[in-house]
C-alpha positions in Angstrom: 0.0 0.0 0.0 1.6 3.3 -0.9 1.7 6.6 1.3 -1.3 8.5 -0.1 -3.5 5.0 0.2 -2.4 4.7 3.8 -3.2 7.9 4.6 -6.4 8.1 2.4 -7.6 4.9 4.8 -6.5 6.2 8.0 -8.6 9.5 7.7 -11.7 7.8 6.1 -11.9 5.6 9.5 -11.3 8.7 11.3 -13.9 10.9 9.8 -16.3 7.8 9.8 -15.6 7.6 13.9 -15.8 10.8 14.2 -19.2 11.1 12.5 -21.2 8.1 14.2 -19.6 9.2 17.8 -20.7 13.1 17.1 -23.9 11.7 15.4 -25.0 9.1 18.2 -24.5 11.8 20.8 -22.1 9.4 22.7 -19.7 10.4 26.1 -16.8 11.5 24.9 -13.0 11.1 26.7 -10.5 13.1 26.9 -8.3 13.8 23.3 -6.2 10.7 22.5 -3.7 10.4 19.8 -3.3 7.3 17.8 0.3 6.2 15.6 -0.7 3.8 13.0 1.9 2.3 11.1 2.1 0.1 7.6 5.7 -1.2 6.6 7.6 2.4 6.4 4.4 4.6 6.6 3.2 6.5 9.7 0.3 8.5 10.4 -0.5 9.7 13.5 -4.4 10.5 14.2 -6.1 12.8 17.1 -9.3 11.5 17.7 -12.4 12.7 20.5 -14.3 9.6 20.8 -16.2 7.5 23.6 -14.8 5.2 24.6 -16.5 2.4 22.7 -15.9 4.3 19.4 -11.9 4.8 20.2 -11.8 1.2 21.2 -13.1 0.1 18.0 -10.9 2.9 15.9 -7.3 1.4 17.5 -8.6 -2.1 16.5 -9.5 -0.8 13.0 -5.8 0.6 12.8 -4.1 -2.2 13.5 -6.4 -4.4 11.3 -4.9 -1.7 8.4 -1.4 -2.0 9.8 -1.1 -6.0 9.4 -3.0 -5.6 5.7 -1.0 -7.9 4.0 -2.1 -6.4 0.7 -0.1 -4.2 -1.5 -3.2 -2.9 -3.4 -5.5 -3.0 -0.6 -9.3 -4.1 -1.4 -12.3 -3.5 0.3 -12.2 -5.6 3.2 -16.0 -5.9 2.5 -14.5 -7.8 -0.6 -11.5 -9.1 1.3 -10.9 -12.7 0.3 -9.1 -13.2 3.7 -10.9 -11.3 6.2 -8.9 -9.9 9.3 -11.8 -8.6 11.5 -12.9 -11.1 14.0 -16.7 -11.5 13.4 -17.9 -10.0 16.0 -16.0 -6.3 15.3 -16.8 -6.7 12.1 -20.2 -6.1 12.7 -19.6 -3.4 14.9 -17.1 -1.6 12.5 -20.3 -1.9 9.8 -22.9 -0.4 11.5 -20.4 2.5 11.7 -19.4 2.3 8.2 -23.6 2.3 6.9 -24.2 5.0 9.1 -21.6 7.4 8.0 -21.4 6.6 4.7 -25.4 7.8 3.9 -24.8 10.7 6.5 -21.5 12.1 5.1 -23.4 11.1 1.6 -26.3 13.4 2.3 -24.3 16.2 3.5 -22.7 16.3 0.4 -25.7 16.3 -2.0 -26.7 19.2 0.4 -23.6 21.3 -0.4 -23.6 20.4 -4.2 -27.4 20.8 -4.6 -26.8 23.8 -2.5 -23.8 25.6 -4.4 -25.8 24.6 -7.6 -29.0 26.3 -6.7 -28.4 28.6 -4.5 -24.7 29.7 -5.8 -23.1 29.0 -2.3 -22.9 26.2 0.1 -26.2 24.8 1.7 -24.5 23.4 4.3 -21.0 24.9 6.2 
């Protein structure tokens, strides 16, 4: 996997945490910072999750760290799966629920720069 894929993978989980945590309305903990690392890559992520959310984020990075992939596929497509069953389903739920949010808010801004020559949403 090359630099701009790790990284590219590493913020999507992020902002996907991020969004179901904020979303849900969960307890947040204090600030924690996360190093996840893939052969010679490094990315370091800051992250204000509950605690559930952050658990499941820092098993989520290390699933990506041990990808034994160079070209990385969906691991909803992954012909060797890596997620025990269990997180998997967890992780999912996440991934359904910000996918169509983050989705929508992004109709909302194009529909909105389109239409109303500025952004609907900010």
């Amino acid at each position: 996997m090359n630099k701009d894929k790790f990284e590219s993978e590493v913020k999507t989980l992020k902002q996907f945490f991020e969004t179901y945590c904020d979303a849900n309305d969960h307890e947040k903990e204090m600030p924690k910072a996360s190093t996840c690392r893939h052969k010679e890559l490094t990315c370091r992520v800051e992250v204000h999750l509950c605690r559930e959310c952050s658990d499941l984020l820092d098993y989520s990075l290390i699933r990506l760290e041990e990808c034994p992939y160079e070209i990385k596929p969906r691991c909803r497509t992954c012909q060797n799966p890596c997620y025990d069953k269990h997180e998997w389903k967890k992780l999912a739920k996440v991934m359904r629920f910000s996918g169509l949010k983050l989705g929508i808010l992004k109709v909302r801004k194009m529909i909105g720069s389109v239409f109303l020559g500025h952004n609907a949403v900010k």
